[in-house]
N, C-alpha and C positions, 0 to 999 in steps of 0.2 A: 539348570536354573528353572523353579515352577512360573514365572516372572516376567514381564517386559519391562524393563526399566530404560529411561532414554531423558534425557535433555535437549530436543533437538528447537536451538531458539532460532527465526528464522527474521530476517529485515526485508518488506516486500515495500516493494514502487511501483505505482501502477500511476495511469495519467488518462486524463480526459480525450475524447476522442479529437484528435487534432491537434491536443493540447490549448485548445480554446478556454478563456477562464468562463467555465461554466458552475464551479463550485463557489456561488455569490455565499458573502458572510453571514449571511438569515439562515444559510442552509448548511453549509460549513459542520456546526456542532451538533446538530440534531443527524446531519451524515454520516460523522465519525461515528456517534452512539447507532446507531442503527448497523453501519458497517460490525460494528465490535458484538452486537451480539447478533448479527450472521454468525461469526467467528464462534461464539461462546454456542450457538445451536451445533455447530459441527464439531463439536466438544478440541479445541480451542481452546487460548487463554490468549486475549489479551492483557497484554502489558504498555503498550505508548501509540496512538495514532497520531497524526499531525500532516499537514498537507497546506498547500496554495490551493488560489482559485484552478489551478490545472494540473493536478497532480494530490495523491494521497502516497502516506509513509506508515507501511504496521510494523507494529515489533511485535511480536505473540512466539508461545510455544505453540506448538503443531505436533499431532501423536503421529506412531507409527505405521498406523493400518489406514492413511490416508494420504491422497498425493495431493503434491499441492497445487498442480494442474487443475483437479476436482474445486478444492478450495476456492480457488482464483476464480472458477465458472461461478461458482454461485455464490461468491460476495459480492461480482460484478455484476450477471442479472438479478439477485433479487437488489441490490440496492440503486438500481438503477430502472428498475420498475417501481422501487419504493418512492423516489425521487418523481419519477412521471405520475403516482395517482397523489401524491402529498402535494406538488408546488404546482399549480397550476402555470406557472409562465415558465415551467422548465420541460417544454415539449423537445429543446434540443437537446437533453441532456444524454450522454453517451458517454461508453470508458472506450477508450482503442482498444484493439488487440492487445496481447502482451503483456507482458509485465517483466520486473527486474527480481531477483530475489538473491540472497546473502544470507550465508549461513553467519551467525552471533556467537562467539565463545559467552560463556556466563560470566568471566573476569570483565567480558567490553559490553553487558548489559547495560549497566546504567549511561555509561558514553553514550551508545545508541540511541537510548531513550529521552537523553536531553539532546540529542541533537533534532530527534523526530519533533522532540515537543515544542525547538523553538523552531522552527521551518517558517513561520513569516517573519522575524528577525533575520533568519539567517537566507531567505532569498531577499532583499533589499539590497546586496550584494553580488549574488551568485543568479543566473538565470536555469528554469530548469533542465535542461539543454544540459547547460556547462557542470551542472550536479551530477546529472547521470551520469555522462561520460567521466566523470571524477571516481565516481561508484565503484562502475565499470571496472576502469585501470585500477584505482587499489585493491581491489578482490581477483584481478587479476583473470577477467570475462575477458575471452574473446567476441570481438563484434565486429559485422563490416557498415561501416559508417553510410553507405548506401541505405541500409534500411533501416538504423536506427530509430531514425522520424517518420512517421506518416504526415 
């Protein structure tokens, strides 16, 4: 095959350093956009962000000839350098280590992407805490619950 062909859709969660609500609602939507085209320089495709003050959720495709480890570095420094020269009162602003990531069948795209889109509807119920670990077990991630949280 002369080709690479691939679908590879991926659900990433990544969360504020401490989980502190550091993502105040002035900066929220101008984050996501900034976040999303990190994503679209690293050739990328986003398709659904969404997120709390402590916590972001991407849906995107992701090509082949790039890890997502790479990815994750640099959506999280540059938009967190982007965020320290933009807001001036957001000198604490930090992502933790880590992050969660879930492979997407293409059949459970659009589920995904409404559920990323309604994330402050849907934490008014769930803490994000209680989310992950939900994540977690239906994808079927081993974790040891020692260092889940920083």
């Amino acid at each position: 095959m002369p080709g690479t062909y691939s679908q590879i859709l991926l659900h990433i969660v990544f969360s504020t350093k401490g989980r502190a609500a550091l993502i105040k609602p002035a900066v929220r939507p101008r984050l996501h956009d900034y976040i999303g085209g990190v994503v679209r320089a690293e050739k990328g495709t986003l398709y659904a962000v969404g997120g709390t003050p402590d916590h972001v959720h991407l849906l995107l495709r992701w090509r082949t000839d790039g890890t997502v480890a790479e990815l994750m570095r640099i959506v999280k420094a540059r938009s967190s350098r982007w965020v320290h020269e933009t807001f001036a009162d957001q000198a604490a602003f930090a992502w933790q280590e880590g992050y969660a990531v879930f492979a997407v069948s293409k059949s459970a795209e659009s589920k995904v992407k409404g559920y990323i889109e309604s994330q402050l509807e849907h934490h008014k119920t769930r803490d994000s805490k209680a989310e992950l670990v939900a994540l977690l077990r239906a994808h079927g991630v081993e974790y040891d619950a020692r260092y889940l949280f920083d």
